[in-house]
C-alpha positions, 0 to 999 in steps of 0.5 A, a space after each residue: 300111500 294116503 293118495 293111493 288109499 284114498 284111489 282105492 277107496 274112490 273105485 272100490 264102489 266101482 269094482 264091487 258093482 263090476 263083480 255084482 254084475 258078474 255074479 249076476 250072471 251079466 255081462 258087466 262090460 255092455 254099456 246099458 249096465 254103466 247109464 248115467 245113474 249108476 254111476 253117478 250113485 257109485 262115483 257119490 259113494 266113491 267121494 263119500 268113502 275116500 272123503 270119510 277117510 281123508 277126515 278119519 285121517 286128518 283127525 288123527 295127526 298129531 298136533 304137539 308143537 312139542 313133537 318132532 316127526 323124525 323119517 325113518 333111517 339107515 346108520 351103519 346098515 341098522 334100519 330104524 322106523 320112522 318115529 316121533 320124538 319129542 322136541 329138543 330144548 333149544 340152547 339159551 342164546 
């Protein structure tokens, strides 16, 4: 899901010129309207939007070494959501 948030993210600059264009009343698929400075600007834009999320992202991961992420499940055809649950004691040796 992150990589395809992070695709996403990196062509929404892209699509969003692309309907300027059509707004515009031009035709966005001639290639004068794709020289090299547009999109070198967007695919820049595209980099700092998917990087800025990746950042957003990896600042919001849970660091406890006290936590267990457990992946969500099927018992007895009840779902249960993933979910972290704080770590077991382990039994004294």
């Amino acid at each position: 899901m992150r990589i395809a948030l992070n695709l996403a993210l990196f062509v929404l600059p892209f699509v969003l010129y692309f309907v300027w264009l059509h707004l515009k009343e031009r035709n966005p698929f001639l290639k004068e309207h794709w020289d090299r400075q547009p999109v070198v600007w967007l695919g820049l834009f595209g980099l700092v939007l998917g990087g800025g999320y990746f950042l957003y992202h990896l600042s919001y991961q849970v660091r406890d070494p006290n936590v267990v992420y457990r992946p969500a499940r099927v018992e007895n055809g009840v779902f249960f959501p993933a979910e972290m649950q704080p770590r077991r004691p382990e039994p004294p040796r």
